[in-house]
C-alpha positions as CSV (number, residue, x, y, z in Angstrom):
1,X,-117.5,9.3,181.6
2,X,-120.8,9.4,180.0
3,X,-121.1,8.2,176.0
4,X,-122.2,9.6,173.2
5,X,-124.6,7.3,171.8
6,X,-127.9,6.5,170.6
7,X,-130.4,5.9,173.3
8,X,-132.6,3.5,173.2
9,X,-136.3,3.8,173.8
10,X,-136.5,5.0,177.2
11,X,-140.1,2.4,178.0
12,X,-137.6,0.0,179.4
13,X,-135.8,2.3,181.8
14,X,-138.5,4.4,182.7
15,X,-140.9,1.3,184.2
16,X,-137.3,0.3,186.0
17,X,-136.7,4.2,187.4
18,X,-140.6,3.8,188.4
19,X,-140.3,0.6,190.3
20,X,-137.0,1.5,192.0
21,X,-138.7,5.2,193.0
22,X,-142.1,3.4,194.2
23,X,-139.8,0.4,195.8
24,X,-142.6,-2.6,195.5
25,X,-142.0,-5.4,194.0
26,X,-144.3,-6.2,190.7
27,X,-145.7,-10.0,190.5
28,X,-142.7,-10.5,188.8
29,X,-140.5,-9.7,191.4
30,X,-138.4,-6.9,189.5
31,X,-138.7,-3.8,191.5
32,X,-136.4,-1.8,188.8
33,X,-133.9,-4.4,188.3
34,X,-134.7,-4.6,184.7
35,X,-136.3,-8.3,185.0
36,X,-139.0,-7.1,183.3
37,X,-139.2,-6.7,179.7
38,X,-142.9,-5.3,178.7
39,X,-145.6,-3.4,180.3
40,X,-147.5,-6.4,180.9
41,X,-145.3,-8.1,183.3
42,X,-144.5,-5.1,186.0
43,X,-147.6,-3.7,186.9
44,X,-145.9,-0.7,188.8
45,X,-145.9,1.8,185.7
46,X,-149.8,1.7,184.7
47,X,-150.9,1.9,188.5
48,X,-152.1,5.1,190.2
49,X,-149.2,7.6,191.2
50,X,-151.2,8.6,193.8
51,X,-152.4,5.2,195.4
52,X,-148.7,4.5,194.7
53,X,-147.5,7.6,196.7
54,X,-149.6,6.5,199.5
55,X,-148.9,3.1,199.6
56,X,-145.1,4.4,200.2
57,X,-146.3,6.9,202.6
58,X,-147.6,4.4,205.0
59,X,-144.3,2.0,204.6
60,X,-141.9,3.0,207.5
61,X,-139.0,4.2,205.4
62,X,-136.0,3.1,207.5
63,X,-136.7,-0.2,207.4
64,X,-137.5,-0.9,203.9
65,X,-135.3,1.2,202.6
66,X,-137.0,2.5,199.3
67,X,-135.7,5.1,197.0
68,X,-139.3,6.7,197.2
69,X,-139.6,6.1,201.2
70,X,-135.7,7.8,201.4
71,X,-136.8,10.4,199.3
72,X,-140.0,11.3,201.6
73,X,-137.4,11.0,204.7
74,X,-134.6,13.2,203.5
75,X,-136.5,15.7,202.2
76,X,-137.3,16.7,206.0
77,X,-133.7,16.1,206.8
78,X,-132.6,18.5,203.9
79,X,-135.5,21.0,204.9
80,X,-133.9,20.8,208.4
81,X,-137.2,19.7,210.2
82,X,-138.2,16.2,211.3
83,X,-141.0,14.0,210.5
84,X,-143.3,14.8,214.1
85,X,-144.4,18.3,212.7
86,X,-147.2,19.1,210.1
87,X,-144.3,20.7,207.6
88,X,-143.5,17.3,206.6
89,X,-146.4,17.1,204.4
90,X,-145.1,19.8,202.4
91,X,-142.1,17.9,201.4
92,X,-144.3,14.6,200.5
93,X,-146.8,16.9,198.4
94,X,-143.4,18.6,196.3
95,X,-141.1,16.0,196.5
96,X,-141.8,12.3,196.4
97,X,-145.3,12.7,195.4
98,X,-144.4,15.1,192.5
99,X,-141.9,12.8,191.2
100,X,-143.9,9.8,191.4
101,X,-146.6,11.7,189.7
102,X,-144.4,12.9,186.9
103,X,-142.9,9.3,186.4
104,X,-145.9,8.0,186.5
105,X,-147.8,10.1,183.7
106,X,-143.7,9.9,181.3
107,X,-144.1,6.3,181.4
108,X,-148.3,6.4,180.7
109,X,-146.8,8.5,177.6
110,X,-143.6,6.3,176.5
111,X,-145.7,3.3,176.7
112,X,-148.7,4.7,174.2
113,X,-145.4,5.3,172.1
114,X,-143.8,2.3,172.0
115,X,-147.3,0.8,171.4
116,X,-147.7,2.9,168.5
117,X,-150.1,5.7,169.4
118,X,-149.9,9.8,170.3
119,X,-149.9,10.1,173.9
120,X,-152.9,12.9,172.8
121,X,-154.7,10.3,170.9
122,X,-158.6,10.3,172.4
123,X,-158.0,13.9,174.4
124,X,-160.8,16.2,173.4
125,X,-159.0,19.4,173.0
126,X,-160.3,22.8,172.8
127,X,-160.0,26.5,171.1
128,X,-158.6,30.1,172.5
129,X,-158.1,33.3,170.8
130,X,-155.8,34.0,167.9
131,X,-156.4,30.5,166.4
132,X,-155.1,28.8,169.3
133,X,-155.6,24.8,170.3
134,X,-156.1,23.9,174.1
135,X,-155.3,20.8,175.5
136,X,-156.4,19.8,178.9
137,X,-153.5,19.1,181.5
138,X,-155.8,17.9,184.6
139,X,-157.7,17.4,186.2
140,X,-157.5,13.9,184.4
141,X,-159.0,11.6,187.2
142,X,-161.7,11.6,190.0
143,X,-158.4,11.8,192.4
144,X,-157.1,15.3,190.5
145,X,-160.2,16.3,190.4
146,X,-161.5,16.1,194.3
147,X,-157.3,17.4,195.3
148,X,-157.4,20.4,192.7
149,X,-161.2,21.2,193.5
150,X,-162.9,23.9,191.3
151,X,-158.9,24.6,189.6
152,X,-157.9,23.3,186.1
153,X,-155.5,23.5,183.8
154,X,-155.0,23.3,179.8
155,X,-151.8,23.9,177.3
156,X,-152.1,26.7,174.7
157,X,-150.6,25.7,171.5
158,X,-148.9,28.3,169.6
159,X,-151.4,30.1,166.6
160,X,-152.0,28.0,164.0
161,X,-150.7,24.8,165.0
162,X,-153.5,22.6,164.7
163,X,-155.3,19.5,166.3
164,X,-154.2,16.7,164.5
165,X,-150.6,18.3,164.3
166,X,-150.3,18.2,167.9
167,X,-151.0,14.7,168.0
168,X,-148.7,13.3,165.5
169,X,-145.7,15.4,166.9
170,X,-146.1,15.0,170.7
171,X,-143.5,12.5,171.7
172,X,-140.5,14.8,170.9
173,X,-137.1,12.8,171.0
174,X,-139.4,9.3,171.4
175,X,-140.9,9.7,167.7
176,X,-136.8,9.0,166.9
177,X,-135.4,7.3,170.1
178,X,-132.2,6.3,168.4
179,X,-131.2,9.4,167.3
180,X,-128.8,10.6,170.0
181,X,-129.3,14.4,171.3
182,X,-125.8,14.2,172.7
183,X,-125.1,15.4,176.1
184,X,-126.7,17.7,178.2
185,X,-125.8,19.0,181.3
186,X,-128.7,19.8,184.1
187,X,-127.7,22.0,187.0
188,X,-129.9,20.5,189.5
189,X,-132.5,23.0,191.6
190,X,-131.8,23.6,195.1
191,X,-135.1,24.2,196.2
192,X,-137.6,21.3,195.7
193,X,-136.4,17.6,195.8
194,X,-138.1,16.6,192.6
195,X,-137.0,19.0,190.0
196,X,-133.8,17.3,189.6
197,X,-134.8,14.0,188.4
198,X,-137.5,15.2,186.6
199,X,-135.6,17.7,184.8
200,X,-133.0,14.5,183.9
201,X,-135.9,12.4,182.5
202,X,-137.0,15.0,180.9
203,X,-133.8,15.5,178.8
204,X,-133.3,11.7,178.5
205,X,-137.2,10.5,177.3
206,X,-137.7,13.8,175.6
207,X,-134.7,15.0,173.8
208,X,-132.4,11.6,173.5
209,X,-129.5,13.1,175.9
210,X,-127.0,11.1,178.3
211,X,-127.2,13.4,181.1
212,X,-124.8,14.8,183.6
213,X,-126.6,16.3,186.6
214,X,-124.5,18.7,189.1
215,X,-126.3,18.8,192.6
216,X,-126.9,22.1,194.2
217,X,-125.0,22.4,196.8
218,X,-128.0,22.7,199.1
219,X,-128.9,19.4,197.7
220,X,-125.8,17.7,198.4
221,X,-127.4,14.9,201.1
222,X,-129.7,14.0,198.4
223,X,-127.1,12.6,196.3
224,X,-127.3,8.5,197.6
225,X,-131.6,9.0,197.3
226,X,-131.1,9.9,193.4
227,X,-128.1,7.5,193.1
228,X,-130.6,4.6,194.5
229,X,-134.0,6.1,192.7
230,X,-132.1,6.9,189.4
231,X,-129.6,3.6,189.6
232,X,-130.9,2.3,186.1
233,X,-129.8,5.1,184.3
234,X,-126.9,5.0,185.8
235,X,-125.8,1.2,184.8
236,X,-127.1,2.2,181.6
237,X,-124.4,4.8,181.3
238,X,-127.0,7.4,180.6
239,X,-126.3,9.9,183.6
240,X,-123.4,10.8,185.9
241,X,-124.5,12.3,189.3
242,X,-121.5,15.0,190.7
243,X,-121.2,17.4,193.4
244,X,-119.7,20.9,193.0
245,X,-120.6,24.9,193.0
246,X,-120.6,27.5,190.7
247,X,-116.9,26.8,189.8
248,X,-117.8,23.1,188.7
249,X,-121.1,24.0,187.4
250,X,-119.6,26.5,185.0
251,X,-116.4,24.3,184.0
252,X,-119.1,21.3,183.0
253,X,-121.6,24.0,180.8
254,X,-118.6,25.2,178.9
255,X,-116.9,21.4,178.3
256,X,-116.7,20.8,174.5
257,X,-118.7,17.2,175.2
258,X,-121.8,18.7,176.8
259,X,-124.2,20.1,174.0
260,X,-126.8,21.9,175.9
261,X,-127.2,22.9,179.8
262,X,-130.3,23.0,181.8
263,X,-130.5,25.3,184.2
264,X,-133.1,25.8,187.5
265,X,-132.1,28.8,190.0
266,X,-131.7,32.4,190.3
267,X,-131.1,35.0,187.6
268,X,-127.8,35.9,189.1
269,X,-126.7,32.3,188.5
270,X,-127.8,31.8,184.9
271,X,-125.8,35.2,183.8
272,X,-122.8,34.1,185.2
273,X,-123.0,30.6,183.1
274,X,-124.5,32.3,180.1
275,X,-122.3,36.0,180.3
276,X,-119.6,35.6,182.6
277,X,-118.1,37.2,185.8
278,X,-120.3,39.3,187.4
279,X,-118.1,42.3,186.1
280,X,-118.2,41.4,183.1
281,X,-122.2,40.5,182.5
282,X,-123.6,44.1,181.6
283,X,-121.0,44.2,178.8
284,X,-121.5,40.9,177.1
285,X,-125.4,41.5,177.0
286,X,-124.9,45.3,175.6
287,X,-122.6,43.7,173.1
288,X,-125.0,40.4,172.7
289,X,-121.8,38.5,173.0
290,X,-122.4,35.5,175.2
291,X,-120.1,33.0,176.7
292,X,-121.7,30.2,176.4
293,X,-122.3,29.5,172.8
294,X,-124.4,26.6,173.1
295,X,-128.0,25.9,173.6
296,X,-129.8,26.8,177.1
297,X,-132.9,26.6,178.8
298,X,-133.6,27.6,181.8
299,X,-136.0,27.9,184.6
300,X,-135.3,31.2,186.9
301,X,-138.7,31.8,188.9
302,X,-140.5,34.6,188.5
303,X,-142.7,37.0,190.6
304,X,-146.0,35.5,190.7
305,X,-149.3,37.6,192.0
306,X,-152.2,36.0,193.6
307,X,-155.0,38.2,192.6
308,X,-158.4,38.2,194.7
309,X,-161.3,38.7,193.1
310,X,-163.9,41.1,195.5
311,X,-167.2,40.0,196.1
312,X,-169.5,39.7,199.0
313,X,-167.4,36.8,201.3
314,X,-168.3,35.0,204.6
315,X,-166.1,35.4,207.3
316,X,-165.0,31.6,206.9
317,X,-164.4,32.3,203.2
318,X,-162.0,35.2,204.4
319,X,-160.2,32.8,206.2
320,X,-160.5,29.8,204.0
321,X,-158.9,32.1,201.1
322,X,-156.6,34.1,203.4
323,X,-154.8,30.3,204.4
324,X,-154.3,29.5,200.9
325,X,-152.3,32.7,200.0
326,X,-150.6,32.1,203.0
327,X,-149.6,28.8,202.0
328,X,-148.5,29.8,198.2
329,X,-146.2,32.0,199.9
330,X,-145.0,29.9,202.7
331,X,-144.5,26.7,201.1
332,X,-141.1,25.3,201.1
333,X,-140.3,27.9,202.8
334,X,-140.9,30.7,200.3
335,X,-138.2,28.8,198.5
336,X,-140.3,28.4,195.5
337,X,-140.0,29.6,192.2
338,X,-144.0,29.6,191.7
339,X,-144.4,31.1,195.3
340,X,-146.7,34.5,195.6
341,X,-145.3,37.3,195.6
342,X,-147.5,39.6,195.5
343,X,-151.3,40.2,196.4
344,X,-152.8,42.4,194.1
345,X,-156.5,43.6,195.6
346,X,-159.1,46.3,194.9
347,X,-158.9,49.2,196.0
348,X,-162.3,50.0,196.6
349,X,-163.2,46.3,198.1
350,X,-165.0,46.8,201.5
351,X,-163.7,43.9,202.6
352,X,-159.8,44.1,201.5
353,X,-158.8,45.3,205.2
354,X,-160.8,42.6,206.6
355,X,-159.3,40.1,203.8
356,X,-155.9,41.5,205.0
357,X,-156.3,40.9,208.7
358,X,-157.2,37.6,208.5
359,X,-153.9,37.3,206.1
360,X,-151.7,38.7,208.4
361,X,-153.2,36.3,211.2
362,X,-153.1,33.2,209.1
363,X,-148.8,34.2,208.9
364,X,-148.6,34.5,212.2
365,X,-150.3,31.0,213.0
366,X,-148.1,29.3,210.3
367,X,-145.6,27.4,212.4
368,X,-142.0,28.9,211.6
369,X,-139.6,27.9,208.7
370,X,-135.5,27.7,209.3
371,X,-133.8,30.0,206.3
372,X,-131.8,27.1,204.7
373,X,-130.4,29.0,201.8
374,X,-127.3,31.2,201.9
375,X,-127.9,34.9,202.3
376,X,-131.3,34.2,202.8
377,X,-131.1,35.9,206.8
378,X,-129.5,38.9,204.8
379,X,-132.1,39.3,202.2
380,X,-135.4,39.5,204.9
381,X,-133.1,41.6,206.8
382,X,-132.6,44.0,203.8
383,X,-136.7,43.8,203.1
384,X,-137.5,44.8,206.5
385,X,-135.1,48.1,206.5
């Protein structure tokens, strides 16, 4: 079972989670086992995610056995192809990357915390319309800057909300990490390998929860990777990792001990947690009678467009640009819930065949993904008709 209780400052756990992800041993000798006791003595949590992400990346992950290394290797496994083809990078860049990234930058946060400062303190933040604050997300570093080159990205604050209120608030369920959120349930994504234990440090660090997470069923040979990566939270009684489909997914959001649910996946799924049967779904929203009567928030995709801009282009930056929509919608797969959907273009753009040609040809030269998820075959089948 997982307790209700207060949770303790998540700094501790989140170095520990860190080290056991990255799977190298600080001067202490701790990697994760909870040796440590302050920032100063495990110098895994201030390093670089992404010298730490390649560090693991040149390990040989069989041997040494990491959680981050297993992560990188099963990801493939899981995807369905093997490590001698170039799709492998796609599962490093979304999965064990992403997570070490996002561990990385929570415990750069918890640790300003439990030192006594915002985690916005020193940002130089900025203004938008309607009385709106920005605050830069990235690029924060040389290395962000030279991988995401010529892209950024900033936070709009809601109107009004001002400067120095954003940096006395941020922290969320850290500002009061003994005041228990009670439990929340996250029904684990099926599509990337990180989301999952992101999303369950997310509801621990931010919101004070014990967590239960309920693998995907596609997910289901990821369970001993989280088990090993995630093992401090697990001695520390703050998450349960189960198996299961819809039938157990819905049985846990509608327990009387879980006090909110988490969900990433299709629309389809989410109204049959949220309404009900499928037969029942257009009558409880009509009504506005839900099921579920507690707290949700979920994370359902979207269709995204990629919008190109005319202008007088090079052949090579036909190409160049025609690769990288090809790759927004191909990554993973397609099985993205940021992936392109669309390509909206002008109508009048001389080039927009030519931009279209070299589109189609950068498809065809994309080496071939497997259609892992169920009903996927059905669905291209049904687009093509």
């Amino acid at each position: 079972m997982i307790y209700r209780r207060s949770i303790p400052s998540g700094r501790q756990r989140v170095h520990r989670v860190t080290a056991r992800l990255v799977g190298i041993r600080c001067h202490a000798g701790c990697v994760g086992r909870g040796s440590c006791r302050t920032r100063r003595e495990c110098r895994t949590v201030g390093g670089d995610a992404a010298r730490t992400a390649r560090y693991v990346a040149r390990r040989d992950p069989l041997r040494h056995g990491s959680a981050g290394a297993a992560l990188g290797d099963t990801g493939p496994r899981h995807q369905r192809f093997g490590w001698r083809t170039q799709l492998v990078g796609e599962e490093w860049i979304s999965g064990p990357y992403a997570a070490l990234a996002g561990v990385g930058t929570l415990a750069h946060s918890v640790a300003k915390l439990a030192a006594g400062t915002s985690p916005l303190a020193g940002i130089k933040m900025g203004t938008a319309p309607r009385n709106r604050v920005t605050i830069p997300v990235r690029p924060h570093t040389a290395h962000e800057a030279v991988l995401l080159h010529g892209f950024r990205a900033e936070v709009w604050l809601k109107p009004g909300v001002t400067a120095a209120e954003a940096v006395r608030n941020a922290g969320l369920g850290e500002l009061n990490p003994t005041t228990s959120g009670g439990v929340g349930l996250v029904l684990g994504a099926g599509n990337i390998t990180s989301i999952p234990p992101l999303d369950v440090l997310y509801e621990i660090v931010a919101n004070n929860r014990a967590v239960i997470l309920k693998l995907n069923p596609s997910m289901a040979g990821m369970m001993s990777v989280y088990l090993a990566a995630l093992e401090p939270l697990v001695a520390a009684k703050m998450l349960r990792i189960v198996q299961g489909g819809a039938a157990e997914g819905s049985y846990l959001a509608h327990h009387a001990l879980v006090d909110h649910v988490h969900i990433t996946g299709s629309s389809t799924t989410h109204d049959v947690v949220v309404w009900g049967p499928a037969a029942d779904v257009v009558t409880r929203k009509t009504a506005g009678t839900p099921l579920l009567k507690k707290p949700i928030t979920s994370e359902l995709g979207g269709v995204a467009p990629i919008i190109i801009l005319p202008s007088r282009w090079t052949k090579r930056d036909l190409r160049y640009q025609a690769e990288h929509v090809a790759t927004m919608r191909l990554h993973n797969g397609g099985y993205n819930c940021i992936a392109g959907q669309i390509v909206v273009l002008s109508a009048d753009w001389p080039q927009k065949a030519e931009f279209l040609a070299e589109l189609g040809s950068a498809l065809e030269r994309t080496p071939a993904r497997k259609a892992r998820y169920p009903g996927s075959d059905g669905r291209i089948s049904d687009a093509a008709a």
